[in-house]
PLY file of the C-alpha trace (Angstrom):
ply
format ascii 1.0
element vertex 168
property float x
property float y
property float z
element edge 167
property int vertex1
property int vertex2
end_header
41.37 -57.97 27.22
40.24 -57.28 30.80
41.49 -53.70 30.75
39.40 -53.14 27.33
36.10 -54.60 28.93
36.71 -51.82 31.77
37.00 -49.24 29.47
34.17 -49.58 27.54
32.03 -49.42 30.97
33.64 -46.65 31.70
32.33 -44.97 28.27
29.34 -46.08 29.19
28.63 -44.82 32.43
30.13 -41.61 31.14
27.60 -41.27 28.30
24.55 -42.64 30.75
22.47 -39.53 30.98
23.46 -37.90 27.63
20.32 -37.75 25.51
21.55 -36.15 23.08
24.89 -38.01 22.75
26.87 -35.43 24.07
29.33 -36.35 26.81
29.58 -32.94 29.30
32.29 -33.16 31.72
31.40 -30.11 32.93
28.36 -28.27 32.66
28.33 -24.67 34.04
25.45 -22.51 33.04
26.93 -18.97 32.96
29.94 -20.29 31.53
28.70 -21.29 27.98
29.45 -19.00 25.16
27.96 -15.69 24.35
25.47 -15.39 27.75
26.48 -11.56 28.25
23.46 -8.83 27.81
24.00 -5.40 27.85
21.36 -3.64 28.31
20.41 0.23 28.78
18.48 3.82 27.96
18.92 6.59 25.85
18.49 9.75 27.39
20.03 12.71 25.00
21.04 12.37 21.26
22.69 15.40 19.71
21.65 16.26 16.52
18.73 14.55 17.03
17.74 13.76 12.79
13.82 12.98 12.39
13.22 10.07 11.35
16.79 8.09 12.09
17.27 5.23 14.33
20.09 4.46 16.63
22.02 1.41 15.88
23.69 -0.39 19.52
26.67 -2.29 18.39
28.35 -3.94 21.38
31.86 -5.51 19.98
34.28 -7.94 21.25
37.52 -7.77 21.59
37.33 -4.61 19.02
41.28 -3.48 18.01
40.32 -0.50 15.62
37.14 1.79 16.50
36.97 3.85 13.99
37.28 1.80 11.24
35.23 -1.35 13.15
36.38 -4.38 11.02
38.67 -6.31 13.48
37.10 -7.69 16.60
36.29 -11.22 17.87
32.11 -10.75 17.26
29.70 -8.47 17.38
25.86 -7.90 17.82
23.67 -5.08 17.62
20.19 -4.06 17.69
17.97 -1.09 16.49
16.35 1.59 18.30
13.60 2.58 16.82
13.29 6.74 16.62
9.76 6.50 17.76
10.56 4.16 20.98
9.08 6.13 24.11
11.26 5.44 26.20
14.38 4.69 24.31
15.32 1.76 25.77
17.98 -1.37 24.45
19.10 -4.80 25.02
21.61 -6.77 23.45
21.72 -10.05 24.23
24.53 -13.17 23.33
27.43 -10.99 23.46
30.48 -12.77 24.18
33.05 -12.54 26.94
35.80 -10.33 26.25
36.44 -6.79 26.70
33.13 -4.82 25.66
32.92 -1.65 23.09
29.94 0.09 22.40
28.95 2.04 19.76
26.19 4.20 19.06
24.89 4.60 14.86
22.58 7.16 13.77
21.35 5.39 11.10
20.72 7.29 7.73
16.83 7.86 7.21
17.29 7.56 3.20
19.55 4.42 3.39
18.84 2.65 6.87
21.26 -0.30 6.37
22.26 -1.22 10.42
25.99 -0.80 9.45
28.74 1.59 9.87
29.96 2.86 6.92
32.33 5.56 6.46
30.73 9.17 6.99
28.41 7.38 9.02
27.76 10.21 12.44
28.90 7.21 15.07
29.67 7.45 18.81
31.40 5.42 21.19
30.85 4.88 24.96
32.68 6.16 27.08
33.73 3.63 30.17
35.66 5.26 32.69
35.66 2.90 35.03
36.50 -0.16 32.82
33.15 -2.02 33.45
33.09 -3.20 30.01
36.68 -4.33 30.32
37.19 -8.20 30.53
33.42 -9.34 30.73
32.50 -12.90 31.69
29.86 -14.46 30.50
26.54 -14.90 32.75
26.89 -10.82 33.30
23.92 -8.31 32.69
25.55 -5.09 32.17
23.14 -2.11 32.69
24.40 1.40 30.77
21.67 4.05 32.44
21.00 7.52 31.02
23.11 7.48 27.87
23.67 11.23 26.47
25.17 10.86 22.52
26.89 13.38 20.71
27.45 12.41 17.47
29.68 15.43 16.33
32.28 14.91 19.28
31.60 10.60 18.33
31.13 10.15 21.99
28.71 8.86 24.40
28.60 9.47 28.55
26.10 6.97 30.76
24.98 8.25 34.01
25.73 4.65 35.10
27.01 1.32 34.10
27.08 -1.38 36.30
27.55 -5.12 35.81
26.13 -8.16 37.78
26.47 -11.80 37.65
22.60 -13.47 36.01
21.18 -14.69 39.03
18.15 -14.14 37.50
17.36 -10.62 38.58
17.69 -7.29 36.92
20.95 -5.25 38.00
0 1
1 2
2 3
3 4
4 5
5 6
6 7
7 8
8 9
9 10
10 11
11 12
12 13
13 14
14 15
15 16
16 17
17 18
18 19
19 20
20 21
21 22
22 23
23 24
24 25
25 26
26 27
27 28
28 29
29 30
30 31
31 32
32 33
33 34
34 35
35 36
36 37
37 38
38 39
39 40
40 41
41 42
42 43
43 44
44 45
45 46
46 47
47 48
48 49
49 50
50 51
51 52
52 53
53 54
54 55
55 56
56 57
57 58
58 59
59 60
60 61
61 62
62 63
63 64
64 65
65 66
66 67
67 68
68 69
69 70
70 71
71 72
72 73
73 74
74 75
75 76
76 77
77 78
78 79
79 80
80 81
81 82
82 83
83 84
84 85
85 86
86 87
87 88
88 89
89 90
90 91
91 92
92 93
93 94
94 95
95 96
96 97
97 98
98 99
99 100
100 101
101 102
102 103
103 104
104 105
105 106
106 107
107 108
108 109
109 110
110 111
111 112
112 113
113 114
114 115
115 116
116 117
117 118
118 119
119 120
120 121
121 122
122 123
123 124
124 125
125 126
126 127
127 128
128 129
129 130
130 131
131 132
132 133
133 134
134 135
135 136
136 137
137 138
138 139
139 140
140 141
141 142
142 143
143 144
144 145
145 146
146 147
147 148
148 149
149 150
150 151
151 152
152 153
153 154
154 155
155 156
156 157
157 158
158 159
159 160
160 161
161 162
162 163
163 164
164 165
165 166
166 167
């Protein structure tokens, strides 16, 4: 009986401070899920269609580009044709290693997916910043040229700090 009576304090002192009736053992900021931004600029797009926007699709864990229906999540956002400057961010993208994937949207049938046909690009990464990504990171891809006949995409940059709060 004793030990029983000492277990139930020790539930109790464990939930003491839990508002919301969650017990946290621990409770690490940049390490809850999908706290990753990537974030960046468009510099060149080649053919440049009137009127189309670019779709940023940043994937996780992606194992076919190409066809882009097996990964562990992704998220995307819109860039408007008439943004001046063409600027991005993508925010609760989750740890893992990183693709990214430029869509020039159709103007007729702007649907924010890739579909086959669909003029697509994907970053190139040549120094595997994207690769294994923890979350609390702010990745910055600066002075992105896309090409969507060659389906590639070169950055000037792309670096990757920790969120301390500051801009990379």
């Amino acid at each position: 009986m004793r030990g029983l009576g000492l277990a139930s304090y020790a539930i109790a002192f464990l939930c003491l401070g839990c508002g919301d009736g969650t017990v946290r053992l621990i409770d690490n900021d940049n390490n809850t899920p999908d706290t990753i931004v990537l974030e960046g600029d468009l510099r060149d797009i080649n053919p440049q269609v009137a009127g189309a926007n670019t779709v940023v699709f940043v994937y996780t864990d992606l194992e076919d580009p190409g066809t882009f229906t097996v990964f562990a999540k992704q998220r995307s956002v819109a860039v408007p044709s008439t943004s001046d400057p063409m600027e991005f961010r993508v925010t609760q993208v989750e740890s893992g290693d990183l693709t990214v994937v430029f869509l020039q949207d159709h103007v007729g049938d702007p649907d924010g997916t890739i579909n086959p046909g669909d003029p697509y690009a994907i970053l190139d990464d040549p120094e595997n910043i994207l690769a294994n990504a923890r979350n609390g990171e702010v990745i910055r891809v600066s002075g992105v040229d896309i090409d969507f006949q060659t389906l590639t995409a070169d950055a000037v940059s792309i670096r990757s700090v920790r969120d301390t709060g500051q801009s990379p």
